[in-house]
N, C-alpha and C positions, 0 to 999 in steps of 0.2 A: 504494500500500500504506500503510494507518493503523496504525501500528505506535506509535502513539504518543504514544508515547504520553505521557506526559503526568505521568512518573514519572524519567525516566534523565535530570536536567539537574544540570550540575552548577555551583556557585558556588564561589569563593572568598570565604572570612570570613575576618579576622584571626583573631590567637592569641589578642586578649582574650575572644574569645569561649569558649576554654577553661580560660581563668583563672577565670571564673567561676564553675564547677565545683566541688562539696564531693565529699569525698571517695565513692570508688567505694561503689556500692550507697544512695547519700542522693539526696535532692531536690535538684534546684539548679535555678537561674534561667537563661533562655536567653532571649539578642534577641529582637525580632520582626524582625528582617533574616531571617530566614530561611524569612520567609514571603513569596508570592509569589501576589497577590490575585488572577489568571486562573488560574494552575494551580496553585496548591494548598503545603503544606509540602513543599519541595522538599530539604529542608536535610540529613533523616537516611535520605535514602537512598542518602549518597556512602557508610554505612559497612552498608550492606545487601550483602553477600556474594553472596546469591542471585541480586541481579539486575543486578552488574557494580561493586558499589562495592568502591572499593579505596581507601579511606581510613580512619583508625584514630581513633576518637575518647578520648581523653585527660581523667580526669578528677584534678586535683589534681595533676599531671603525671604520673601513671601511667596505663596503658590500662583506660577502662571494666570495670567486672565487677560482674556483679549487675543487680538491676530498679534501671535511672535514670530517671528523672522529671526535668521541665523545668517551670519554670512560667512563664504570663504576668506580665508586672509587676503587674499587680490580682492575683496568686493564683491565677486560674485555671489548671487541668492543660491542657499541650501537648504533653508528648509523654511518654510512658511505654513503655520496652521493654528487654528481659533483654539483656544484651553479656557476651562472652567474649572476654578478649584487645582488647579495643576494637571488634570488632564485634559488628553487633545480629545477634543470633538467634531460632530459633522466633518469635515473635512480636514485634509492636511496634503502638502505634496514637498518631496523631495527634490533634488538637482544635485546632477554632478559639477563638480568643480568648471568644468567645459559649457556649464549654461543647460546643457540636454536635461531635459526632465527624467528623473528616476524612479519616482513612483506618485501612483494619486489615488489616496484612500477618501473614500464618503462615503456616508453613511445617509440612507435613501427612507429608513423608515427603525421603528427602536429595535428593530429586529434582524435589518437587511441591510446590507453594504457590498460597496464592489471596489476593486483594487486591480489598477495595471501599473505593470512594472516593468521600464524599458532599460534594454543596450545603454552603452556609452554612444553608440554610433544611430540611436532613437528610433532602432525596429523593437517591435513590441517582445518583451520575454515573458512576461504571466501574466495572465486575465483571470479573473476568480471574481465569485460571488457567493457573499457571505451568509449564513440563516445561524442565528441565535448564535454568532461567535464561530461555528465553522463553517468551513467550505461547502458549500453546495454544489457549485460548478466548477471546476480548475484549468487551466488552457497552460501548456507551458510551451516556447517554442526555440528552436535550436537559433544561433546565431545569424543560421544561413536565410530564415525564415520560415522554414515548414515545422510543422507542427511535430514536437516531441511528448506529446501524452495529452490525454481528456479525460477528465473522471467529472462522472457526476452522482453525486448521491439523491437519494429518494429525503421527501421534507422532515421526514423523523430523523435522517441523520442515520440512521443504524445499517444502512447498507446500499453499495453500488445500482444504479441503474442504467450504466456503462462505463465502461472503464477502459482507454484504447491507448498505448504504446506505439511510435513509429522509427524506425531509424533515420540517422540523419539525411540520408537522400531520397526520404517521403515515403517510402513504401513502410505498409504496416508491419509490425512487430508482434503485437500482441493484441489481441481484440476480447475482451468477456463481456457479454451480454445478458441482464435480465432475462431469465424465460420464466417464472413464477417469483412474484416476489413473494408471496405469503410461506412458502418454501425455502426461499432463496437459491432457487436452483438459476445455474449460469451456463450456457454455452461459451466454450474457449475455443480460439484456436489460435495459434501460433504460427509464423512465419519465419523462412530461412530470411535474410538480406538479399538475397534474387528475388523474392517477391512471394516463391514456392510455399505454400502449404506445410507446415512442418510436423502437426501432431494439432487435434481435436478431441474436445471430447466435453464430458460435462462436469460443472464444479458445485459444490455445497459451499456457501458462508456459514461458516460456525462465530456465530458473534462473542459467544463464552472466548475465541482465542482472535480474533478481530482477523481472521486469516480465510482461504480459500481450500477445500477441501476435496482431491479428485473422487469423482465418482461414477459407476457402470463404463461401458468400454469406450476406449481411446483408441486412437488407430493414428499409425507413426508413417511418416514419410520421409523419403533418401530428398536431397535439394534439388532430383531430377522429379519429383513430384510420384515413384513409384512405392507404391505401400510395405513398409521393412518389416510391421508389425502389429499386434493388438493384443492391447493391454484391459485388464479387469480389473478397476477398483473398490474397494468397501471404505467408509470411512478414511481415503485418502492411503490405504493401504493396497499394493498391487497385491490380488487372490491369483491371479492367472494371465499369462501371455504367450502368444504363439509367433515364433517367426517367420520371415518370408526370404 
């Protein structure tokens, strides 16, 4: 499960970094420590509410209130968004040091919110849409620009309603598909990188282990698309398989 995402890390920074702070509702200046060159500005979402932060950010020694702004040491904007009581609300968005926007969280209703997250070079890396704090939708995408995975969960949150994997030059990878949700039984299949069919078959969610569980027969393919095999599962255990 890709959950990940790539937003809930959390750091510790000293207190100088709130000293530097002018008073609530102004500009002020913020490190570049709190950027993190593989995933992104990680820094102002310990005080995102929404989506698990529970940290209070402090300006002047009182708690944030009003639109704050951050800047880089050249002047340029890094972060801008409205706080209450020290944290961020309705909206907030990022920027890399270069200007490009780096991510833009809002929040759409007390319950829903959505969030993209871009490149340094401003093609899109993750689209997601939130329900009561998680993901409901996830889009994430490789540099080159096609799509490397799409999960979407069912509105209870307790399990996939697709869930798709591609390799970097757009052919699929992985594809699980609802066929009962009240069951939670899942059609798989899997693909070599030539595109071929690589093994099928059906999956259980066990929500007790938040995991995917094979089950009845699977049938295996060489990358020339000819059938090597079949497989029998119980409970995600192989009972029986025959080869070719």
């Amino acid at each position: 499960m890709r959950r990940t995402i790539l937003f809930i890390y959390y750091f510790i920074f000293s207190l100088a970094l709130f000293a530097q702070n002018k008073a609530p509702g102004t500009t002020a200046k913020a490190k570049n420590d709190s950027i993190d060159v593989d995933e992104g500005i990680e820094y102002y979402d310990r005080f995102n509410t929404f989506i698990g932060g529970d940290s209070t950010r402090y300006c002047n020694g009182m708690k944030c209130s009003g639109l704050i702004k951050d800047l880089y040491p050249n002047g340029n904007l890094k972060h801008k968004g409205y706080y209450v009581s020290g944290k961020l609300t309705t909206t907030y968005k990022n920027y890399f040091e270069n200007g490009q926007e780096e991510r833009s969280f809002q929040v759409k209703s007390p319950i829903s919110a959505d969030i993209e997250i871009y490149y340094k070079d401003g093609k899109l890396r993750v689209k997601g849409d939130y329900l009561k704090g998680e993901p409901l939708k996830w889009e994430e995408y490789y540099p080159n620009g096609n799509m490397e995975s799409y999960e979407e969960y069912t509105k209870s949150l307790d399990a996939y309603v697709v869930s798709k994997y591609f390799y970097e030059n757009g052919k699929p990878q992985l594809i699980i598909e609802c066929i009962d949700s009240k069951k939670k039984l899942y059609s798989s299949k899997e693909y070599y990188e030539n595109g071929q069919l690589k093994e099928e078959g059906k999956l259980n969610y066990i929500t007790l282990i938040s995991d995917f569980q094979k089950n009845g027969k699977w049938i295996v393919y060489d990358e020339k698309g000819k059938v090597t095999a079949e497989e029998n599962y119980v409970k995600g255990e192989m009972s029986d398989d025959k080869n070719y």
